[in-house]
ZAMARGU-4260 file (C-alpha; in steps of 0.2 Angstrom, whole numbers, plus 5000, padded with zeros to 4 digits):
<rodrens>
0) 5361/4220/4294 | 5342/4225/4293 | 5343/4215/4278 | 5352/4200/4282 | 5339/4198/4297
5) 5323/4200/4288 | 5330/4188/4275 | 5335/4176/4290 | 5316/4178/4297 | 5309/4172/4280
10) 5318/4157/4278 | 5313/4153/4296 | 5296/4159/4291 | 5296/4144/4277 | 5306/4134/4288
15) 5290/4133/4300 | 5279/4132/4288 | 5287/4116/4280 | 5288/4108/4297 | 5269/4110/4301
20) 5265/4104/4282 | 5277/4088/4283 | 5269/4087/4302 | 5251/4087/4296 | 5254/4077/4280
25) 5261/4066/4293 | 5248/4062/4302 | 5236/4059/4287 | 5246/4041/4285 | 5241/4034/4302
30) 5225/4026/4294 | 5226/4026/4277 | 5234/4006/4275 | 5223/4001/4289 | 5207/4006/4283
35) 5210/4006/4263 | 5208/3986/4265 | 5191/3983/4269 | 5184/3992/4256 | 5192/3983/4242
40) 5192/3964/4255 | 5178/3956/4245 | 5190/3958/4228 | 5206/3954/4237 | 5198/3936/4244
45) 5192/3934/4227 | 5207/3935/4216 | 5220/3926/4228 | 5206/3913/4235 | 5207/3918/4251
50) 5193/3911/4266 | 5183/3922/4274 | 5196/3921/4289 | 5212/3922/4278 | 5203/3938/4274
55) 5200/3947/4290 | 5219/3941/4296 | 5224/3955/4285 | 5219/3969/4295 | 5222/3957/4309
60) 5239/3957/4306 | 5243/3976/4304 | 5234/3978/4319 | 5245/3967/4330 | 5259/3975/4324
65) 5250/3992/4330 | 5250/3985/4349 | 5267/3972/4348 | 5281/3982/4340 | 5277/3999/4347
70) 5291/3999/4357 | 5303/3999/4342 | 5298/4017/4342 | 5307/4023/4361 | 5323/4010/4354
75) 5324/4020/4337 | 5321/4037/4343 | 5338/4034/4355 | 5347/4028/4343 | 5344/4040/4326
80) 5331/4053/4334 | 5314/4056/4333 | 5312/4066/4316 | 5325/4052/4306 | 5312/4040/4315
85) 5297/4049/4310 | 5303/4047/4293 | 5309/4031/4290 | 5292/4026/4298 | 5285/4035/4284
90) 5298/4025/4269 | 5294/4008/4278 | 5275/4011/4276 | 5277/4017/4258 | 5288/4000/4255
95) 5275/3990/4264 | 5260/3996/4256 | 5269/3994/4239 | 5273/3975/4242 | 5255/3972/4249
100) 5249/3975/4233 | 5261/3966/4223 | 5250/3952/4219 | 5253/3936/4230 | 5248/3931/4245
105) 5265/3931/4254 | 5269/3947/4248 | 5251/3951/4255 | 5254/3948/4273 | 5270/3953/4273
110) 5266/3969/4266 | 5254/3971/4277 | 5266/3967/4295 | 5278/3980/4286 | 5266/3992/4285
115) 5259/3989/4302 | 5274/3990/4309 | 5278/4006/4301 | 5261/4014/4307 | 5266/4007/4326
120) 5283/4016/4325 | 5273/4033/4321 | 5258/4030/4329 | 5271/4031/4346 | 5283/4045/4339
125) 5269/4058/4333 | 5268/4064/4354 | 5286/4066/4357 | 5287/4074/4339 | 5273/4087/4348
130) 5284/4087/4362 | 5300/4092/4353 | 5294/4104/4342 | 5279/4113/4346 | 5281/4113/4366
135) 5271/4127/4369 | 5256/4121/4357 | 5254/4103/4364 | 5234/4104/4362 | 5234/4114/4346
140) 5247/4104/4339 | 5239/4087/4345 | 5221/4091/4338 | 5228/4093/4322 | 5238/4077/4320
145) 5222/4068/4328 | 5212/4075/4316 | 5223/4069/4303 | 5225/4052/4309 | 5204/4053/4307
150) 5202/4060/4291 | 5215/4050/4284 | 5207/4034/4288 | 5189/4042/4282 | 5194/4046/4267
155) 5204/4030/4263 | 5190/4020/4267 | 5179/4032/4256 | 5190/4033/4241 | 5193/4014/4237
160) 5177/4010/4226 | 5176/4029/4217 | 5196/4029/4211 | 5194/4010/4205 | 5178/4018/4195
165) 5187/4034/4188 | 5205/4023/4185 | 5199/4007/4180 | 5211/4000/4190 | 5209/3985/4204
170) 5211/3981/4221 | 5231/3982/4219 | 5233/3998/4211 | 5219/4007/4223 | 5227/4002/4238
175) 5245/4004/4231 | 5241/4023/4230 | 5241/4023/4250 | 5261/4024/4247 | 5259/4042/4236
180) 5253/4053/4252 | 5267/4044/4262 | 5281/4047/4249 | 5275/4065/4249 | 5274/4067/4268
185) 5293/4060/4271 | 5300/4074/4256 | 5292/4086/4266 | 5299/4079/4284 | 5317/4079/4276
190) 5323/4094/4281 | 5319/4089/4297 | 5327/4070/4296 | 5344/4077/4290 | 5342/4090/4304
195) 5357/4082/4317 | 5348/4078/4333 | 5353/4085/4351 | 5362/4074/4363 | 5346/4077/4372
200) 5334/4069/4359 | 5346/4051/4359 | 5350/4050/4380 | 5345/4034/4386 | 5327/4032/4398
205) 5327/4017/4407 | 5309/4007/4407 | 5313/4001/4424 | 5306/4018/4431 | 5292/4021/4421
210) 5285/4003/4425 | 5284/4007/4442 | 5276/4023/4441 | 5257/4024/4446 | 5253/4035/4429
215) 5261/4025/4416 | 5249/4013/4422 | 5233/4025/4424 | 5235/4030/4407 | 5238/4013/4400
220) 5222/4010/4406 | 5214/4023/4397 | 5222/4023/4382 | 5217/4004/4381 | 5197/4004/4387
225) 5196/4020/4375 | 5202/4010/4361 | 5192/3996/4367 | 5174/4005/4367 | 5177/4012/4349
230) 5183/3994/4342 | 5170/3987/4346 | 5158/4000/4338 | 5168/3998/4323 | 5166/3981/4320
235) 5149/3978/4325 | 5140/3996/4321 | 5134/3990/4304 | 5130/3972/4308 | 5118/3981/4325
240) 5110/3992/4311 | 5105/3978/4301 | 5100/3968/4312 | 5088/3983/4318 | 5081/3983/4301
245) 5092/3995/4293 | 5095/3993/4276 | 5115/3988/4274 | 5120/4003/4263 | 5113/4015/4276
250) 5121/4007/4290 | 5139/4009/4281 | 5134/4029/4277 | 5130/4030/4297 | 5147/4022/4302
255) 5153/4036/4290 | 5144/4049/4299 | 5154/4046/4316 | 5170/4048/4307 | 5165/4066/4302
260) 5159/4071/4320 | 5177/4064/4326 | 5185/4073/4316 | 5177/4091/4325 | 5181/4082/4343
265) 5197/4078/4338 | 5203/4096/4332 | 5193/4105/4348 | 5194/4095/4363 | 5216/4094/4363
270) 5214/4115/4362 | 5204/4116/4377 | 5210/4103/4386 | 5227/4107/4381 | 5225/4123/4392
275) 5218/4118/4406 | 5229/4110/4422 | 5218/4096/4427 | 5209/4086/4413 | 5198/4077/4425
280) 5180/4086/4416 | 5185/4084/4399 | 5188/4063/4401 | 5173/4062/4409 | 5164/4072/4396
285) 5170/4063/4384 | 5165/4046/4392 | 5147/4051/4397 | 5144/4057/4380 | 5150/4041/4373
290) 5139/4032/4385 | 5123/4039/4379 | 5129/4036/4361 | 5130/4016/4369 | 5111/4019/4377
295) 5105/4025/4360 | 5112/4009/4352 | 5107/3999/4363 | 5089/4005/4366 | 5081/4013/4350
300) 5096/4007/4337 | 5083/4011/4323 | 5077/4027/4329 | 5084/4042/4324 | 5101/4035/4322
305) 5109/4050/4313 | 5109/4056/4331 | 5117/4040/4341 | 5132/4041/4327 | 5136/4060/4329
310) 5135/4057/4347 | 5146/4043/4348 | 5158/4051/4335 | 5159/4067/4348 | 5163/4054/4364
315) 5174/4044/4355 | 5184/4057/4347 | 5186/4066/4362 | 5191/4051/4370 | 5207/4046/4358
320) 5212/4064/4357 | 5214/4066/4376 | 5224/4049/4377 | 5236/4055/4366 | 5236/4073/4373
325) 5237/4065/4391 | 5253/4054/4384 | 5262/4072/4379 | 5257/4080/4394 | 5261/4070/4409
330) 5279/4068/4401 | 5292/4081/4403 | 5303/4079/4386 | 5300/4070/4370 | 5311/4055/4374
335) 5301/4051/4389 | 5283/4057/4378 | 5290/4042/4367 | 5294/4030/4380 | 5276/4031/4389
340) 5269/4031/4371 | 5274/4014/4368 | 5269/4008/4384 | 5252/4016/4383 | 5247/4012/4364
345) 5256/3997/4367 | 5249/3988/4380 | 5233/3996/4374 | 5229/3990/4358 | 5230/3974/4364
350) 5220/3976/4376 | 5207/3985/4364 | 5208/3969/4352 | 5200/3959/4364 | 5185/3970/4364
355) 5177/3965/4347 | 5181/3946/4350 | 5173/3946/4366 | 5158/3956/4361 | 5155/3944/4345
360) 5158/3931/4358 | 5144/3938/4368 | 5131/3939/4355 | 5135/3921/4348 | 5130/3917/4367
365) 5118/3927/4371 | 5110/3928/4352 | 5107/3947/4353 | 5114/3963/4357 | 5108/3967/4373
370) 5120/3959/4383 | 5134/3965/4371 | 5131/3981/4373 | 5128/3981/4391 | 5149/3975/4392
375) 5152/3990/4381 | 5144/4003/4393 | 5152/3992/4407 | 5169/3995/4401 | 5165/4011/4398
380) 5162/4013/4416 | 5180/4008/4418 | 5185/4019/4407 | 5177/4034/4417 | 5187/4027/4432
385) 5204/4027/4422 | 5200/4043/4416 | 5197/4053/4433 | 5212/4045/4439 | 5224/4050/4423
390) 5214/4067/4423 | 5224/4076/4435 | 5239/4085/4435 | 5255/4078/4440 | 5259/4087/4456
395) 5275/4097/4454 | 5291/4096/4464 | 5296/4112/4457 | 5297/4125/4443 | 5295/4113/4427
400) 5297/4099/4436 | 5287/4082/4438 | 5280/4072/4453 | 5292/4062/4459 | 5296/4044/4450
405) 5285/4033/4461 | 5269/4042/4453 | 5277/4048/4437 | 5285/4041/4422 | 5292/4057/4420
410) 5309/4052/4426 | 5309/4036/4414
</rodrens>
């Protein structure tokens, strides 16, 4: 009998340990299709005589598909579960990835929607997969996947231009090896895909409910101006620099910089906050510090710029991590973490697309960047009033149990 139990306690031992590796190799293929793209764009355009515009519509399409069909994720998950979701996510983006590279430029875009739509699908599962099976590590467990979903997209975009030198290859083998980590994540998911899913995991959750609650909408809003306010660093960082004076390779090594301070927010911020009952201080932390990463931009962009990138790379970092942690928290099961998932990165990436169109909007206007960035900081504003308000904790009913459904999507 001692026997028989010890043995049974290693294979569970190795049974977690294979879950937490398929987990975290998981979440390195958030980015990796999204941000292995622009490295390689000039050679792409090049070789299938793409404009400048049919060039950028690209990433433009992957991330549409990141905000539109998000809500495929709550429909599959009822359906199959959300591990068997998790990894056909994971298959789909391998296939997409694979076709975007094949060549033409049909199979271009439609690789890339394929993909996008993959990476929406997981981008919406990876809460309720904290949800389910790490219930009692939620911050732990969502600082790591962050941090995944970070590095992952810093090291695509890093990668590109060294493994075309060291291969020899082009634009359509480099990226094609975004499908390699993917196929290697989903053989370590499948013990947990052909694990059968509790009735619990596939019972329905009306939407009706969790569109009328006060919350679904609070953290809407914060997962969307979040988003917002790091779009529109990203796309217009480097062009700010060199507009200061910055030489351009600089100004690409300093967007690189923010990435690596994310990556510390992102695996700190969810452990802390992850403890504590109300998140009010660490949202609004996490947004002051990213306004005085704005204010550094904005009024000595050439000045010790180093500084302005690790700070606005702690703020923003912070920032995303708490969204998806306040998703996982303010959500009582992993169907109902999946269903205000959609609705939150949904409706929020949307809303954060608009943010680099408007702000390049602005400076065509205004000719500068001072009034650019002054709607930056003003939407960080908002983003501090989002944050107080989906900050605090869900006042309880009972022992484990939510607010009730008018301020909660917890009955959704």
């Amino acid at each position: 009998m001692v026997e028989r139990g010890v043995g049974v306690s290693r294979v569970s031992r190795v049974s977690r340990v294979v879950l937490i590796a398929g987990f975290a190799l998981a979440s390195l293929n958030l980015r990796p299709a999204l941000a292995s793209v622009s490295p390689v764009l000039d050679e792409i355009m090049g070789d299938l005589g793409l404009t400048a515009a049919g060039g950028g519509a690209i990433t433009t399409a992957m991330v549409v598909c990141l905000g539109v069909l998000g809500p495929l994720a709550p429909l599959l998950a009822r359906r199959f579960g959300l591990d068997r979701t998790l990894m056909a996510g994971l298959l789909i983006l391998a296939a997409g990835v694979m076709l975007r590279s094949a060549g033409s430029v049909p199979a271009l875009y439609a690789g890339a929607a394929v993909a996008g739509m993959a990476i929406a699908v997981m981008n919406v599962s990876m809460p309720g997969v904290v949800k389910q099976h790490f219930p009692s590590r939620v911050g732990l467990f969502t600082g790591i996947y962050v941090s995944g979903l970070v590095l992952g997209s810093a090291a695509a975009s890093g990668l590109m231009i060294p493994l075309e030198r060291a291969t020899g290859y082009g634009w359509r083998e480099v990226t094609a090896m975004a499908a390699i980590p993917a196929l290697a994540a989903a053989a370590l998911w499948l013990p947990q895909a052909l694990r059968r899913p509790a009735r619990s995991e596939v019972a329905p959750r009306p939407f009706a409910p969790l569109l009328r609650a006060r919350m679904t909408w609070y953290v809407t809003a914060y997962m969307g101006l979040q988003s917002l306010t790091f779009y529109v660093m990203l796309a217009w960082l480097p062009t700010i620099f060199k507009d200061a004076g910055l030489p351009a390779d600089q100004a690409g090594y300093l967007l690189g910089l923010t990435s690596l301070a994310q990556v510390a927010a992102t695996l700190a911020v969810p452990i802390l906050a992850g403890r504590a009952r109300s998140q009010v201080s660490y949202v609004t932390a996490a947004t002051l510090i990213t306004v005085v990463g704005y204010l550094g931009v904005l009024l000595a962009p050439a000045t010790l710029p180093w500084l302005w990138m690790i700070v606005l790379g702690v703020g923003q970092g912070a920032s995303i991590a708490l969204a998806l942690l306040i998703i996982t928290l303010r959500a009582p099961d992993p169907v109902s973490v999946t269903a205000l998932s959609a609705v939150a990165q949904s409706v929020g990436y949307v809303l954060a697309a608009l943010g680099p169109l408007v702000v390049g909007a602005i400076h065509q206007f205004s000719g500068g960047w001072t009034l650019p960035l002054l709607a930056g900081l003003g939407a960080c504003g908002l983003q501090l009033v989002a944050g107080f308000l989906v900050g605090r904790p869900a006042t309880p009913t009972g022992v484990g149990e939510p607010r009730p459904a008018e301020d909660s999507p917890s009955r959704a």
